[in-house]
VMD Tcl script that builds the backbone (N, CA, C; Angstrom):
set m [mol new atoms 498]
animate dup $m
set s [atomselect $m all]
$s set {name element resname resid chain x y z} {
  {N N UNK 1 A 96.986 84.351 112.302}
  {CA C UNK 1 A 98.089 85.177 112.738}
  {C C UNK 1 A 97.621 86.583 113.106}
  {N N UNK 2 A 96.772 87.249 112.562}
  {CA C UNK 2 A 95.947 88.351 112.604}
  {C C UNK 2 A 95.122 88.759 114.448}
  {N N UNK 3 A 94.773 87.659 114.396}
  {CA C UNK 3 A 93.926 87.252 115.252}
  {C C UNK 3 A 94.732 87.626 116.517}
  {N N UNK 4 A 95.783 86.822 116.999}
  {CA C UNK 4 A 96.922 86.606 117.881}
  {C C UNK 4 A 96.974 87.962 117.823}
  {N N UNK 5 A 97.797 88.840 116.593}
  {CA C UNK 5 A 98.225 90.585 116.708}
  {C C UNK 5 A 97.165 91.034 117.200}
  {N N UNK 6 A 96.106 91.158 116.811}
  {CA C UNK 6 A 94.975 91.552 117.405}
  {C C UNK 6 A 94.771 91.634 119.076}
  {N N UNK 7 A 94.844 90.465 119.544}
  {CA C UNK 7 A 94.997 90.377 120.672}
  {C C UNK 7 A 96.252 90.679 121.125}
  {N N UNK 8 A 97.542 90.935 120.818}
  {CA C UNK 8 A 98.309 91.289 121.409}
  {C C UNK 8 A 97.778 92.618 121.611}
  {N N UNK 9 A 98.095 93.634 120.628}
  {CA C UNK 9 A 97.743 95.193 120.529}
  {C C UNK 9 A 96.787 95.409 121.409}
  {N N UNK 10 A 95.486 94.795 121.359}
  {CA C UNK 10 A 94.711 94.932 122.360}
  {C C UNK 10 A 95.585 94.533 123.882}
  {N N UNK 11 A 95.979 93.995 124.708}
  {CA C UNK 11 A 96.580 93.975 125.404}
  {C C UNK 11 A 97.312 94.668 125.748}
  {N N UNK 12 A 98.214 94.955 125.038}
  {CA C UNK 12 A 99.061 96.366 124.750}
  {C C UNK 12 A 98.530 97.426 125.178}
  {N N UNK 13 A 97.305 97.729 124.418}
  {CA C UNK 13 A 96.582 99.304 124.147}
  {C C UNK 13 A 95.816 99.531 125.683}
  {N N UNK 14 A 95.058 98.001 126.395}
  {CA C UNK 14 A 94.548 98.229 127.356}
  {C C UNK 14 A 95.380 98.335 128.796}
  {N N UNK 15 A 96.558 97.451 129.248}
  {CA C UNK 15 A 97.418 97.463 129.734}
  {C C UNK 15 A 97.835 99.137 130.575}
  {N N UNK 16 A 98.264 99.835 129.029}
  {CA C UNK 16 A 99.232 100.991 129.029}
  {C C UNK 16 A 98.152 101.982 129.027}
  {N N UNK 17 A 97.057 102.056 128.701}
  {CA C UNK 17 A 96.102 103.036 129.163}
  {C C UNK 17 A 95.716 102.773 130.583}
  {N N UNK 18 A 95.436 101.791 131.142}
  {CA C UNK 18 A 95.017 101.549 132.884}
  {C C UNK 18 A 96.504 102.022 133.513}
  {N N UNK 19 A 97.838 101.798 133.234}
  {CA C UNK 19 A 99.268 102.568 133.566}
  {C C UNK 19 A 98.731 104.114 133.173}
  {N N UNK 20 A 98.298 104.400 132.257}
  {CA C UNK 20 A 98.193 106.238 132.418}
  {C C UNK 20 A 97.337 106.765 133.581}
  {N N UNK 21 A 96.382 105.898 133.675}
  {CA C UNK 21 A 95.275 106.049 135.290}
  {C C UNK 21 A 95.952 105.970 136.503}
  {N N UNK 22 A 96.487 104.965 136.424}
  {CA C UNK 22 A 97.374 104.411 137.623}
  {C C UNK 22 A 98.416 105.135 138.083}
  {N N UNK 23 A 99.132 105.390 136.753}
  {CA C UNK 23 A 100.581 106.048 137.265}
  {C C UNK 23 A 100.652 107.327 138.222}
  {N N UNK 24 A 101.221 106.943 139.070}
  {CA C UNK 24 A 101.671 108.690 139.790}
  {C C UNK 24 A 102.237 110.270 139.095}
  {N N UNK 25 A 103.218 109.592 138.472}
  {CA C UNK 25 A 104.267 110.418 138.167}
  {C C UNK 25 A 103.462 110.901 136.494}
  {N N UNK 26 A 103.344 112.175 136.223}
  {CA C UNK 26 A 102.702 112.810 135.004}
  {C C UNK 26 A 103.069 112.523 133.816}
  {N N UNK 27 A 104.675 111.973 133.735}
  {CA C UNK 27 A 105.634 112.338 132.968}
  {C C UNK 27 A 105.264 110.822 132.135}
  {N N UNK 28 A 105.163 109.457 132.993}
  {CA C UNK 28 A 105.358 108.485 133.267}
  {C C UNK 28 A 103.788 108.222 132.356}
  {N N UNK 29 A 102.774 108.614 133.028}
  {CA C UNK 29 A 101.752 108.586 132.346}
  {C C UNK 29 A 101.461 109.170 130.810}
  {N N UNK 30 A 102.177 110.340 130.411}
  {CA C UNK 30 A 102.269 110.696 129.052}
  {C C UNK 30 A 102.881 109.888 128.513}
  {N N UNK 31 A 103.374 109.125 128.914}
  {CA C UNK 31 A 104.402 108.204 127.740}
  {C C UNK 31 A 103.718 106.732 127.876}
  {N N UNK 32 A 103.093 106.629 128.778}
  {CA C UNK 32 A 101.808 105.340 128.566}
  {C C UNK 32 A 101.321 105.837 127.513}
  {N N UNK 33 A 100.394 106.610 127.643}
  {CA C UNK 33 A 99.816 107.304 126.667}
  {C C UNK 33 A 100.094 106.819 125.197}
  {N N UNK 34 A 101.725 107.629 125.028}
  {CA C UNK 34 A 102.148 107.180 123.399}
  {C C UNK 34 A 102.173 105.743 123.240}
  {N N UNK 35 A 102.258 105.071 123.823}
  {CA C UNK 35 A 102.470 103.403 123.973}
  {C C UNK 35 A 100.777 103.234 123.251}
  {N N UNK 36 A 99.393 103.517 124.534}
  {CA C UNK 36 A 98.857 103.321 123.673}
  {C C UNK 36 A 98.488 103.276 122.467}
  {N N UNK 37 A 98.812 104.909 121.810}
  {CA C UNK 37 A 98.534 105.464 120.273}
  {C C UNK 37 A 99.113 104.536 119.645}
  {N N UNK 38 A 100.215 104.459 120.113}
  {CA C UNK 38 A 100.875 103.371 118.642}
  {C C UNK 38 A 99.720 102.344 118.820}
  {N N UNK 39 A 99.368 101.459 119.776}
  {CA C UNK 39 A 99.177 100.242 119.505}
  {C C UNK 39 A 97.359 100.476 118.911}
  {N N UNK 40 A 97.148 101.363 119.213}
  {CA C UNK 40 A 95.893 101.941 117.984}
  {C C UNK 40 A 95.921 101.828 117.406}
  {N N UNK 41 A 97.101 102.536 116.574}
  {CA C UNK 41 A 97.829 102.383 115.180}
  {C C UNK 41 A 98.004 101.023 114.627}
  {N N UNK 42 A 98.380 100.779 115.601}
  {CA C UNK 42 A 98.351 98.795 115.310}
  {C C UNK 42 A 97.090 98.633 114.527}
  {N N UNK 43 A 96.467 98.662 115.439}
  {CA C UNK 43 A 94.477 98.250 114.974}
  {C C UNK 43 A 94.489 98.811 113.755}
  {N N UNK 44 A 94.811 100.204 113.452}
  {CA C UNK 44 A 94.753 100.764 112.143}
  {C C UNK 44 A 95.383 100.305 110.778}
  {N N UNK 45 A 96.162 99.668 111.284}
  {CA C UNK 45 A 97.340 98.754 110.171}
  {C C UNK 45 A 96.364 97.747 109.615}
  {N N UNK 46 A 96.079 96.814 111.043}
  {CA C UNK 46 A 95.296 95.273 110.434}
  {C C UNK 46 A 93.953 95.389 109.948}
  {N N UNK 47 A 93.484 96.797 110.272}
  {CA C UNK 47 A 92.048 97.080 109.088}
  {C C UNK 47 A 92.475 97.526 107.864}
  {N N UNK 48 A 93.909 97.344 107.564}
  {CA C UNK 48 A 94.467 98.284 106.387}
  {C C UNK 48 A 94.091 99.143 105.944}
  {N N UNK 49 A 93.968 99.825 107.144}
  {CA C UNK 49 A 93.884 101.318 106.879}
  {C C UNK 49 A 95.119 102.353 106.973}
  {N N UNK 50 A 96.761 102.575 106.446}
  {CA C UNK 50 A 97.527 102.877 107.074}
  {C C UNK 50 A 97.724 103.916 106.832}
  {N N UNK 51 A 97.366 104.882 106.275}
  {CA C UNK 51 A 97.393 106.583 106.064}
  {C C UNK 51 A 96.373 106.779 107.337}
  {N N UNK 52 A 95.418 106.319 107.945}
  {CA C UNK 52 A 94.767 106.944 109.080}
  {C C UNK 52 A 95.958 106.150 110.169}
  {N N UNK 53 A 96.361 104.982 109.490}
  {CA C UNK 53 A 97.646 104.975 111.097}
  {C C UNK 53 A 98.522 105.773 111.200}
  {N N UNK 54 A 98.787 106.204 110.115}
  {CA C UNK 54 A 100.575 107.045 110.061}
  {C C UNK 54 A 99.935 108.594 110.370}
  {N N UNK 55 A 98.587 108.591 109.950}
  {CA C UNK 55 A 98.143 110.407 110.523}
  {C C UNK 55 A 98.260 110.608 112.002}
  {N N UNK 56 A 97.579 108.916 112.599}
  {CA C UNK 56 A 97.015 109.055 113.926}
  {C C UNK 56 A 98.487 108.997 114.684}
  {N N UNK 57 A 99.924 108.159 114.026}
  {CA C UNK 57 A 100.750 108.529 114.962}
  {C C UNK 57 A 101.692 109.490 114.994}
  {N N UNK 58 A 101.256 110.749 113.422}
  {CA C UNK 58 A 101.805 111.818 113.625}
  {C C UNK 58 A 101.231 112.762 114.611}
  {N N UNK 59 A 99.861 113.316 114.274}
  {CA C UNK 59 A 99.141 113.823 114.741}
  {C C UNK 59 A 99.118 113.263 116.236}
  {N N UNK 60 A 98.449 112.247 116.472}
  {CA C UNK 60 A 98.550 112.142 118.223}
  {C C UNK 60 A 99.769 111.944 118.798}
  {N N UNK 61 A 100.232 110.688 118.885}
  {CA C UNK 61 A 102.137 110.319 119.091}
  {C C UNK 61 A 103.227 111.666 119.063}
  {N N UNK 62 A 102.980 112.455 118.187}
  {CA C UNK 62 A 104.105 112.474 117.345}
  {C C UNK 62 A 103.608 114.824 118.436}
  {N N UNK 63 A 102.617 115.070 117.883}
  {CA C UNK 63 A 102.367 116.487 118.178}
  {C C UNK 63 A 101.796 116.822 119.460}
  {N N UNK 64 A 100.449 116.090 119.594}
  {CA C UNK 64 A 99.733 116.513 120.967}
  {C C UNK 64 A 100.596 116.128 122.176}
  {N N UNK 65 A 101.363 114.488 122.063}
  {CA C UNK 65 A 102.189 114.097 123.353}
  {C C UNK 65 A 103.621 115.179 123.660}
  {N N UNK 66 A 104.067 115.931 122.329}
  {CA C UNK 66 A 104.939 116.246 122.734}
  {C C UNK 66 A 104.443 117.790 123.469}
  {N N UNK 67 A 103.322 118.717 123.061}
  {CA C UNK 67 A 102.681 119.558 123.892}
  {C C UNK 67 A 102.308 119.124 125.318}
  {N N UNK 68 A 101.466 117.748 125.515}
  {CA C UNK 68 A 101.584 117.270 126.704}
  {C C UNK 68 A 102.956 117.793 127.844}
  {N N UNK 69 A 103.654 117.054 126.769}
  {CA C UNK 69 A 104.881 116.755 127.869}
  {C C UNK 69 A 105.599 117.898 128.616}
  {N N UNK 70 A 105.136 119.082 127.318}
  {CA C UNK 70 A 106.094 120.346 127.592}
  {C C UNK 70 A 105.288 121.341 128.774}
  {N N UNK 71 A 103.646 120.765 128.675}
  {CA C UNK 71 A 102.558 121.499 129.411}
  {C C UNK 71 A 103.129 120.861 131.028}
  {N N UNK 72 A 103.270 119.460 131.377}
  {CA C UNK 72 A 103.679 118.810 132.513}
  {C C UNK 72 A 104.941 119.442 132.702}
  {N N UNK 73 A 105.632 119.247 132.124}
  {CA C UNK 73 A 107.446 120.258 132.506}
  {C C UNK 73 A 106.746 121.643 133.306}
  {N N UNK 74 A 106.339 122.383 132.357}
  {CA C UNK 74 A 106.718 123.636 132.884}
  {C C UNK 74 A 105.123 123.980 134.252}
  {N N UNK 75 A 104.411 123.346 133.740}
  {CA C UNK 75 A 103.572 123.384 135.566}
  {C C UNK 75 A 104.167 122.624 136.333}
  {N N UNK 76 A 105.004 122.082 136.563}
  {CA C UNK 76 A 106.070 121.377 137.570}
  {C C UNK 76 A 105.106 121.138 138.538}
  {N N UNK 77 A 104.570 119.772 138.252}
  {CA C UNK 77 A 103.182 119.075 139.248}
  {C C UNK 77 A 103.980 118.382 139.999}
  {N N UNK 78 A 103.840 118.784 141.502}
  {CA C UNK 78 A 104.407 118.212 142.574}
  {C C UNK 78 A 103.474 117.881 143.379}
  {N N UNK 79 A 103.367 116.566 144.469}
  {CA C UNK 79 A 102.352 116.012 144.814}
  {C C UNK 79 A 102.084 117.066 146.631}
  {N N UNK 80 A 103.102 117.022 146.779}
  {CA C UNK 80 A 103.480 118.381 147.948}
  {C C UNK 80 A 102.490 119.535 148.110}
  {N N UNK 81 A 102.191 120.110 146.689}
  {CA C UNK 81 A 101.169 121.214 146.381}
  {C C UNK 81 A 99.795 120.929 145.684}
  {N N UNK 82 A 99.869 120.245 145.755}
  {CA C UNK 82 A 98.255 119.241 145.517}
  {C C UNK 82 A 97.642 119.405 146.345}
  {N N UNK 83 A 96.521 120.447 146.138}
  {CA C UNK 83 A 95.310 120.082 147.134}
  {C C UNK 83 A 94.338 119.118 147.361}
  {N N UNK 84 A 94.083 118.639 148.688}
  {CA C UNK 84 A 93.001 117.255 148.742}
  {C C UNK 84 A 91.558 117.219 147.965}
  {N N UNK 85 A 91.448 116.416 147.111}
  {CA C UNK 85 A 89.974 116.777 147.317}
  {C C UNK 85 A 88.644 116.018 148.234}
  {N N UNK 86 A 87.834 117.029 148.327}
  {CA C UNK 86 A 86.861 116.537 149.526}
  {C C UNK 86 A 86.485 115.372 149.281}
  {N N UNK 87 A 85.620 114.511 149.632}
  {CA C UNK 87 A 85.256 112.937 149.993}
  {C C UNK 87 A 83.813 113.295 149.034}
  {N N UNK 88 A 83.165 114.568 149.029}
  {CA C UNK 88 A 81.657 114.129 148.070}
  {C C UNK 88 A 82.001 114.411 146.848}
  {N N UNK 89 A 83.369 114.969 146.323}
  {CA C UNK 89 A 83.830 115.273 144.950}
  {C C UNK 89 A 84.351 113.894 144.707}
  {N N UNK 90 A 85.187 113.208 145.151}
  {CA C UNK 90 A 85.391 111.893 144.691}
  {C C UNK 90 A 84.406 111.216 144.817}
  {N N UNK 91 A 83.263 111.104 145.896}
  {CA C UNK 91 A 81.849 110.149 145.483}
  {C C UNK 91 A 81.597 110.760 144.195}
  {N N UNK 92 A 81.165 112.302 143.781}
  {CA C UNK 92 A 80.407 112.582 142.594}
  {C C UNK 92 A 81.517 112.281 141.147}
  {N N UNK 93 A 82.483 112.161 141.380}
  {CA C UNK 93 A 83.619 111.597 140.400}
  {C C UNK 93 A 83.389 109.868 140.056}
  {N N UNK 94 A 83.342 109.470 140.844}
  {CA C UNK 94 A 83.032 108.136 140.394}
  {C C UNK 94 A 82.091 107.761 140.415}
  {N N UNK 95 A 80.122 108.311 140.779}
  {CA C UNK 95 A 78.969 108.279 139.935}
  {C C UNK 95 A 79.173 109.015 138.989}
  {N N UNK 96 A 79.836 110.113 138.183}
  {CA C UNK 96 A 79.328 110.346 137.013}
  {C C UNK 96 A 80.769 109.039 136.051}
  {N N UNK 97 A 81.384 108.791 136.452}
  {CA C UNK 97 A 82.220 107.642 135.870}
  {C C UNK 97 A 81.269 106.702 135.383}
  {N N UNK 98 A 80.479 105.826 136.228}
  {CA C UNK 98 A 79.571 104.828 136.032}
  {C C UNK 98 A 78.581 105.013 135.359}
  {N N UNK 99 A 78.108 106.552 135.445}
  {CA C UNK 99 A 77.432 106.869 134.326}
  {C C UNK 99 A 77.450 107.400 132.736}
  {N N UNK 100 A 78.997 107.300 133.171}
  {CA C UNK 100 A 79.621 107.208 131.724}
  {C C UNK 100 A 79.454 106.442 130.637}
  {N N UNK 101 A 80.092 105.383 131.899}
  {CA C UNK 101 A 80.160 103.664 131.116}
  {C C UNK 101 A 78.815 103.033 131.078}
  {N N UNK 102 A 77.777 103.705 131.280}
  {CA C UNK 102 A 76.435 103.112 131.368}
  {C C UNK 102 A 75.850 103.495 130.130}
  {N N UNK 103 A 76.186 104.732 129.987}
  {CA C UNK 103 A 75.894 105.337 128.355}
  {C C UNK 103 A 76.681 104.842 127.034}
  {N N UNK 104 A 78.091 104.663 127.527}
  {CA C UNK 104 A 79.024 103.858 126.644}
  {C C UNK 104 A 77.917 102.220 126.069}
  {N N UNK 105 A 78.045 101.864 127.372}
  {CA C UNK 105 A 77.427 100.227 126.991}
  {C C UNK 105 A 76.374 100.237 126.549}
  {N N UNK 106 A 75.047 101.216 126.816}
  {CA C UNK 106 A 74.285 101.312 125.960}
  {C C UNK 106 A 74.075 101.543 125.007}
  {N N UNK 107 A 75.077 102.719 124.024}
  {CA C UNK 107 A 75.062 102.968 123.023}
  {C C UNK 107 A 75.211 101.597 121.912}
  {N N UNK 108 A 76.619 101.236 122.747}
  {CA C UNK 108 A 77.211 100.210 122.072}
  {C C UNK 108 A 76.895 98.492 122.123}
  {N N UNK 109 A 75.497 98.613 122.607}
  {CA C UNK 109 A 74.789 97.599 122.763}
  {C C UNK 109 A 74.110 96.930 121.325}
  {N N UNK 110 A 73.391 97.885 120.509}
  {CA C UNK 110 A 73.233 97.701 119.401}
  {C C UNK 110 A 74.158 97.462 118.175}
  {N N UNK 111 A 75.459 97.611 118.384}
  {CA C UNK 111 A 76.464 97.540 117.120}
  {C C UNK 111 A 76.368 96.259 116.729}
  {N N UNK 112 A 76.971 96.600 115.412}
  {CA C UNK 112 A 77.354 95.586 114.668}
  {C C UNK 112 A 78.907 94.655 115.183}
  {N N UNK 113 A 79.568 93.851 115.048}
  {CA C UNK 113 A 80.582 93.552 115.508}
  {C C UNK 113 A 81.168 93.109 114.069}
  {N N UNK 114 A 82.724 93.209 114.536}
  {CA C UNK 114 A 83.498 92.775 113.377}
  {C C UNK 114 A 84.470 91.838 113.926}
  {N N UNK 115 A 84.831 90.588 113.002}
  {CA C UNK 115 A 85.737 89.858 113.488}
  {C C UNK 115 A 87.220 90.404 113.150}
  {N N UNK 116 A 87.987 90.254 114.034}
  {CA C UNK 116 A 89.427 90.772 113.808}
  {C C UNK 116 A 89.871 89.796 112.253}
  {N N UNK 117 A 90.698 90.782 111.605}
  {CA C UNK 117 A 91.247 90.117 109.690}
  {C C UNK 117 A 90.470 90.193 108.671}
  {N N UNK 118 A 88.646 89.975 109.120}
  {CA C UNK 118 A 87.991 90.202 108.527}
  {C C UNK 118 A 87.202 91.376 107.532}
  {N N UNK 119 A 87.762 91.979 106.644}
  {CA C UNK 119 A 87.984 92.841 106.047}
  {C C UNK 119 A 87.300 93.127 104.696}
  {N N UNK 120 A 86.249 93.640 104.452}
  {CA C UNK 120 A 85.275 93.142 103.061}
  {C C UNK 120 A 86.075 93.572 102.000}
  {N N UNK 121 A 86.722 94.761 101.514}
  {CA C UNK 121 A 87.331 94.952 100.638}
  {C C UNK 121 A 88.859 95.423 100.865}
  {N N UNK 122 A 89.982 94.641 100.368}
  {CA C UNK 122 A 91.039 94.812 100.945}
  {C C UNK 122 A 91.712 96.074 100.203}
  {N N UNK 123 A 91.232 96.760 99.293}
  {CA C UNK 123 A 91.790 98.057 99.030}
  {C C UNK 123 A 91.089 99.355 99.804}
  {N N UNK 124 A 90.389 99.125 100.743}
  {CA C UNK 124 A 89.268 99.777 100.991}
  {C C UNK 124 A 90.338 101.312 101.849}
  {N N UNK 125 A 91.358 100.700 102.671}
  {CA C UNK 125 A 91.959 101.960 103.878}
  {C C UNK 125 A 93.833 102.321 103.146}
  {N N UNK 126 A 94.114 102.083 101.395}
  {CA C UNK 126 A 95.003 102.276 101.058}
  {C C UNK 126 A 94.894 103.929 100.925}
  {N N UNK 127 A 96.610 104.559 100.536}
  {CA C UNK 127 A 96.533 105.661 100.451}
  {C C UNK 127 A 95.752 106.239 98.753}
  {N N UNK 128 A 96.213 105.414 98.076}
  {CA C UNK 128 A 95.859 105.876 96.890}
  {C C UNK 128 A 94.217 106.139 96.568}
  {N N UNK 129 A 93.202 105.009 97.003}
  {CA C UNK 129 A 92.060 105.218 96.634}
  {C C UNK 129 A 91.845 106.361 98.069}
  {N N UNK 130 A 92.360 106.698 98.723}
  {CA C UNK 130 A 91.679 107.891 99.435}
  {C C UNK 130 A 92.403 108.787 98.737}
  {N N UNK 131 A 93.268 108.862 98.163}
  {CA C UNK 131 A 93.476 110.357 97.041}
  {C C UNK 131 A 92.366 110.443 95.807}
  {N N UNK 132 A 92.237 109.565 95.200}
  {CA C UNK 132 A 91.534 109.680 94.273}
  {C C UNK 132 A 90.075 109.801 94.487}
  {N N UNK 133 A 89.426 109.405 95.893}
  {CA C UNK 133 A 87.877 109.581 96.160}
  {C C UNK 133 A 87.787 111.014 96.764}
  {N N UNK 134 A 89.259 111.975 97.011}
  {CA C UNK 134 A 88.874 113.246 97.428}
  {C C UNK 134 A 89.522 113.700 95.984}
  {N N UNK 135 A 90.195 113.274 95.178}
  {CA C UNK 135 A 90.338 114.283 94.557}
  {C C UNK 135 A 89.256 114.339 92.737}
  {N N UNK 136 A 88.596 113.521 93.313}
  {CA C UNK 136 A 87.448 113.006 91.816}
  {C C UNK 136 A 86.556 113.362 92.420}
  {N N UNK 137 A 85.924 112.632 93.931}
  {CA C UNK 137 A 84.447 112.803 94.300}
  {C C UNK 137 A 84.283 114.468 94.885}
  {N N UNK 138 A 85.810 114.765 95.795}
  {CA C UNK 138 A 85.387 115.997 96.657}
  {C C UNK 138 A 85.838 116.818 96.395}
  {N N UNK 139 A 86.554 117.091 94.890}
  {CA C UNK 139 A 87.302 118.281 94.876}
  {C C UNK 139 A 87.172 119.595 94.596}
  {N N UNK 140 A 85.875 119.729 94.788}
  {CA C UNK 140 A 85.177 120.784 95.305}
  {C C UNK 140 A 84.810 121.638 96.681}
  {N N UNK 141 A 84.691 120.407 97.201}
  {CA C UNK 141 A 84.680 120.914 98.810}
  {C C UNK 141 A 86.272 120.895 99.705}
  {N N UNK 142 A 86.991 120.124 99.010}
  {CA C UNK 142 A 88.188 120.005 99.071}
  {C C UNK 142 A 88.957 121.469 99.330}
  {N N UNK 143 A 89.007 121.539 97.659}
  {CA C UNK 143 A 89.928 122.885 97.341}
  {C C UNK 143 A 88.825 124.468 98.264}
  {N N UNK 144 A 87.402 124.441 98.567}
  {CA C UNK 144 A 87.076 125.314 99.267}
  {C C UNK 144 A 87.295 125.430 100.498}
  {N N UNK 145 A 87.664 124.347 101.633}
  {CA C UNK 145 A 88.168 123.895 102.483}
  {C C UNK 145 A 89.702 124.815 102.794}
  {N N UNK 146 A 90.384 124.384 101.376}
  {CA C UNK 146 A 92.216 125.027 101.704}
  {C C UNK 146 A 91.964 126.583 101.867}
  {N N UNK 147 A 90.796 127.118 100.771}
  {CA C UNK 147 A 90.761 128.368 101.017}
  {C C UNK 147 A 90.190 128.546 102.262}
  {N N UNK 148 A 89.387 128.533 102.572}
  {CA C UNK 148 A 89.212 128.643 104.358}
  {C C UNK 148 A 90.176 128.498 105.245}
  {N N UNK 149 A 90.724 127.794 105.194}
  {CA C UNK 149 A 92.125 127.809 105.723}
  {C C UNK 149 A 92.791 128.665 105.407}
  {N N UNK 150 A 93.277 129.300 103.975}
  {CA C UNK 150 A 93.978 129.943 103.620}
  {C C UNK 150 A 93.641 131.837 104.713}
  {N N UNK 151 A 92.402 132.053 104.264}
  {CA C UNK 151 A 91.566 133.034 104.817}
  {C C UNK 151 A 91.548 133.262 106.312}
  {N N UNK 152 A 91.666 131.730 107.088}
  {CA C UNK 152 A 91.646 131.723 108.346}
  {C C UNK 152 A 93.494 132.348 108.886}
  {N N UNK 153 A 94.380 131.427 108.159}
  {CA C UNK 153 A 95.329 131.988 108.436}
  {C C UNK 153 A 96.037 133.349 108.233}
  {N N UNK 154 A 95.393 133.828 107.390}
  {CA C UNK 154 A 95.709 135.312 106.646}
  {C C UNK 154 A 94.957 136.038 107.894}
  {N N UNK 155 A 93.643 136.112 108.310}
  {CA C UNK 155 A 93.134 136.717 109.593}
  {C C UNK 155 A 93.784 136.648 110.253}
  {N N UNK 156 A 94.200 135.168 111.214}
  {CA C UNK 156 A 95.367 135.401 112.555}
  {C C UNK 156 A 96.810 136.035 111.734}
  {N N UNK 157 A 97.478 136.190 110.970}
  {CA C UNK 157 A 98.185 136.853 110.901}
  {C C UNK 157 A 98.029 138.478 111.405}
  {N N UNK 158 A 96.979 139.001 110.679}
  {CA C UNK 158 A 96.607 140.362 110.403}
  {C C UNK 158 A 96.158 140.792 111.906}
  {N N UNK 159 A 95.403 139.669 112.892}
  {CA C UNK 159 A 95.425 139.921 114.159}
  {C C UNK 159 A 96.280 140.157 114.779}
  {N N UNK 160 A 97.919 138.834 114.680}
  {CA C UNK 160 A 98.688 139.316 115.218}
  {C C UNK 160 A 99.831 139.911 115.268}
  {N N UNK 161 A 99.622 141.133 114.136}
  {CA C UNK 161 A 100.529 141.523 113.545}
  {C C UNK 161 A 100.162 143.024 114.056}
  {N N UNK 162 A 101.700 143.681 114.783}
  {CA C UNK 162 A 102.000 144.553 115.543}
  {C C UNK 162 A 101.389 146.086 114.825}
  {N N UNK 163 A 101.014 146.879 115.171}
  {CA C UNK 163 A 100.686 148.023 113.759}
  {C C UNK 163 A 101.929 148.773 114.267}
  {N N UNK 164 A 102.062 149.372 112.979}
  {CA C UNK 164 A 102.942 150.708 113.147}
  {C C UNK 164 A 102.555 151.833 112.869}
  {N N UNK 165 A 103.098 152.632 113.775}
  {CA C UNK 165 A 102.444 153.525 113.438}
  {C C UNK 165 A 103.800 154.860 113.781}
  {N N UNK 166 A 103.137 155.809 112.559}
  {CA C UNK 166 A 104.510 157.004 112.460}
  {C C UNK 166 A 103.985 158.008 112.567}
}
mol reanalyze $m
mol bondsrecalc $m
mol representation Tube
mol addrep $m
């Protein structure tokens, strides 16, 4: 049954990403987009991993698409004001494409492969043992981490905070 989801999602995920290439319309393509993430998320479920699914469809789905969307609104991309591009920028666009995927396939020539369901330890992507391996193994680098953060945000405040002056 695994197997089948597997291949659906994949279908899904590849489908609606070649629609974000394809599509004309910007708007149309951001929302391929979220189609894919979820079905990522999918993948992320059946490795039971679901705190990296539910991050990946807050975080991507949920924040970057909706910046997307608001970035496409307000540059109001009309095909009218589109400039052409020349004929050796699209040749050099699609050799460095091929040489993309040439580096892709090579890299990924050596991997290991995994069968879809196949899963060595089934507690391995729950939420709980990832609380407890950061908060036993890392909670050191952890809690120095928030302060950096903490520090980072206290700076942009203090940056952008107006002076007064009397």
């Amino acid at each position: 049954m695994t197997v089948y989801l597997f291949y659906l999602l994949s279908f899904i995920a590849i489908l609606s990403a070649l629609m974000v290439v394809f599509s004309r319309n910007p708007v149309y393509s951001v929302l391929y987009l979220i189609v894919t993430f979820f079905a990522i998320a999918g993948h992320y479920v059946l490795l039971n991993a679901q705190f990296l699914a539910a991050v990946h469809v807050i975080v991507y789905a949920g924040a970057i698409m909706v910046l997307f969307l608001y970035v496409i609104m307000m540059l109001n991309l009309n095909t009218y004001n589109e400039m052409q591009k020349a004929n050796w920028l699209r040749f050099g666009a699609v050799v460095s494409g091929c040489l993309l995927m040439v580096v892709l396939v090579g890299s990924l020539k050596g991997a290991e492969t995994m069968q879809p369901g196949a899963v060595h330890d089934a507690n391995i992507g729950l939420v709980s043992n990832l609380g407890n391996v950061l908060f036993k193994e890392f909670l050191l680098p952890f809690e120095v981490s928030s302060l950096l953060f903490l520090a980072a945000m206290t700076g942009a405040v203090m940056l952008g905070k107006k002076s007064i002056r009397s």
